[in-house]
C-alpha positions as CSV (number, residue, x, y, z in Angstrom):
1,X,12.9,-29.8,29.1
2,X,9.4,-28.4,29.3
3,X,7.1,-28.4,26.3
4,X,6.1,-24.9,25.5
5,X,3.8,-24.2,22.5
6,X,5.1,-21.7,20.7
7,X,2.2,-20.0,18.4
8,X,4.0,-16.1,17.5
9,X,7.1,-14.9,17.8
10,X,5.9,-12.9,20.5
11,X,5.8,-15.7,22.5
12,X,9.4,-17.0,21.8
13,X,11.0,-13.2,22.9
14,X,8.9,-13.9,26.1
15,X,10.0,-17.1,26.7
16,X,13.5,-16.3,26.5
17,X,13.4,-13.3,28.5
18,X,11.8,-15.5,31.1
19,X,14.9,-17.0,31.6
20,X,15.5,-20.7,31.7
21,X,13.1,-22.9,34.2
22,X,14.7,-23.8,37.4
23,X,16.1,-27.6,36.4
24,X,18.1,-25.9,33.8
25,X,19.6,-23.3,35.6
26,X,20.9,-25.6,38.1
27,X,22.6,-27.4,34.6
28,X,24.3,-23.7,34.3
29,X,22.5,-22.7,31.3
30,X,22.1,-18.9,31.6
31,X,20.0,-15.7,30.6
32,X,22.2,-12.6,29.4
33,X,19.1,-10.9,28.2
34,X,17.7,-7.9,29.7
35,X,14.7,-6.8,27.7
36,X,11.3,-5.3,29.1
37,X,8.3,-5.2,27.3
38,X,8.6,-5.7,23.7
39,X,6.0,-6.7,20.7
40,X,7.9,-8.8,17.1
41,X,6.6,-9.0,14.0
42,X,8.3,-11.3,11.4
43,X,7.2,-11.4,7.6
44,X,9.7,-13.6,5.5
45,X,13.2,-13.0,5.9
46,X,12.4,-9.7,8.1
47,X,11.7,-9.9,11.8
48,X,11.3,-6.6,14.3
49,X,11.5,-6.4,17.6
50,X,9.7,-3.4,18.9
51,X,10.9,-2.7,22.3
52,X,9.5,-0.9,25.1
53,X,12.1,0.3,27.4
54,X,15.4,1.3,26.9
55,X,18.2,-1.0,25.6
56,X,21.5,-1.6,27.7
57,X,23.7,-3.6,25.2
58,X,25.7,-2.4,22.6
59,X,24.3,-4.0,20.1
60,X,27.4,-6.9,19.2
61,X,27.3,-8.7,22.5
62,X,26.0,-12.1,23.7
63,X,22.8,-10.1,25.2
64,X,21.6,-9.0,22.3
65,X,22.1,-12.5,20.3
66,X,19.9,-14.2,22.4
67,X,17.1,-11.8,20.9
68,X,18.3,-12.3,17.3
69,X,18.5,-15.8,17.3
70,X,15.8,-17.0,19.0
71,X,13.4,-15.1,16.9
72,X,15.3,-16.1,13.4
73,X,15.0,-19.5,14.2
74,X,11.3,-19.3,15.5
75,X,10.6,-17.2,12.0
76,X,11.8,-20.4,10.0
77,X,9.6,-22.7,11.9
78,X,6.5,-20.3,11.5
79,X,7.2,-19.8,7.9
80,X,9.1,-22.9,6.3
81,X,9.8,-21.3,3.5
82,X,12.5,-19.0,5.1
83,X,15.9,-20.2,6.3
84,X,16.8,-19.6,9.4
85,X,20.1,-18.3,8.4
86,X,18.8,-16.0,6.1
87,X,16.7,-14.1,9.0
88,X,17.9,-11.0,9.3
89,X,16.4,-9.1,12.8
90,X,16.2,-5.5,13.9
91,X,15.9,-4.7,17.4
92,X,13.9,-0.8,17.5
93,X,14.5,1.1,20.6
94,X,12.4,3.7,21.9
95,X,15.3,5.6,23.1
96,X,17.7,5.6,19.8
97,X,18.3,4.5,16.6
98,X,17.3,0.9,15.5
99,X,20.1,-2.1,15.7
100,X,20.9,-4.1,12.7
101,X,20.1,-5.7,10.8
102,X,21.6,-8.9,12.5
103,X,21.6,-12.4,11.6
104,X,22.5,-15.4,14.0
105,X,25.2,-16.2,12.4
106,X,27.2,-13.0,13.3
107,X,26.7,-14.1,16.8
108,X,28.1,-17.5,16.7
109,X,31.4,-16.7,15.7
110,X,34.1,-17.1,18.0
């Protein structure tokens, strides 16, 4: 595993849609998210990801729970007063209205 600072959320939404380094692909770890440019701000419990183009997935797929969880749990790591269960995330479209709020926990359910 490399060791990536991680010093916004910004960065973390970057990293993931960067997709996993070559060693771990080969392991068969994966990257459903399709996102282009994109800015997040996080305050609390509340984190927004402002995206730049427009957004393929509907919304309750695995695609868009990579961006809701990785930015949940990078909010209660910034800010260790919050829970990262108790993120909730919105992802803002240009294109449409806003998805969510979502928490992580909606996306790990069988």
């Amino acid at each position: 595993m490399l060791d990536r600072k991680v010093e916004g959320l910004d960065t973390v939404v970057r990293l993931l849609a960067a997709g996993p380094p070559p060693a771990e692909r080969r392991d068969g770890l994966t990257n459903l998210v399709q996102l282009g440019g994109c800015t997040v701000t996080g305050r609390g419990t509340r984190v927004t990801v402002h995206l730049e183009d427009p957004y393929v997935a509907t919304g309750r797929d695995q695609g868009t729970g990579q961006p809701v969880c990785a930015p949940a749990r990078a909010q209660s790591v910034l800010d260790p007063g919050v829970g990262a269960d108790d993120v909730e995330v919105v992802l803002r479209r240009p294109d449409g209205p806003a998805l969510g709020p979502y928490r992580c926990a909606g996306f790990l359910d069988g």
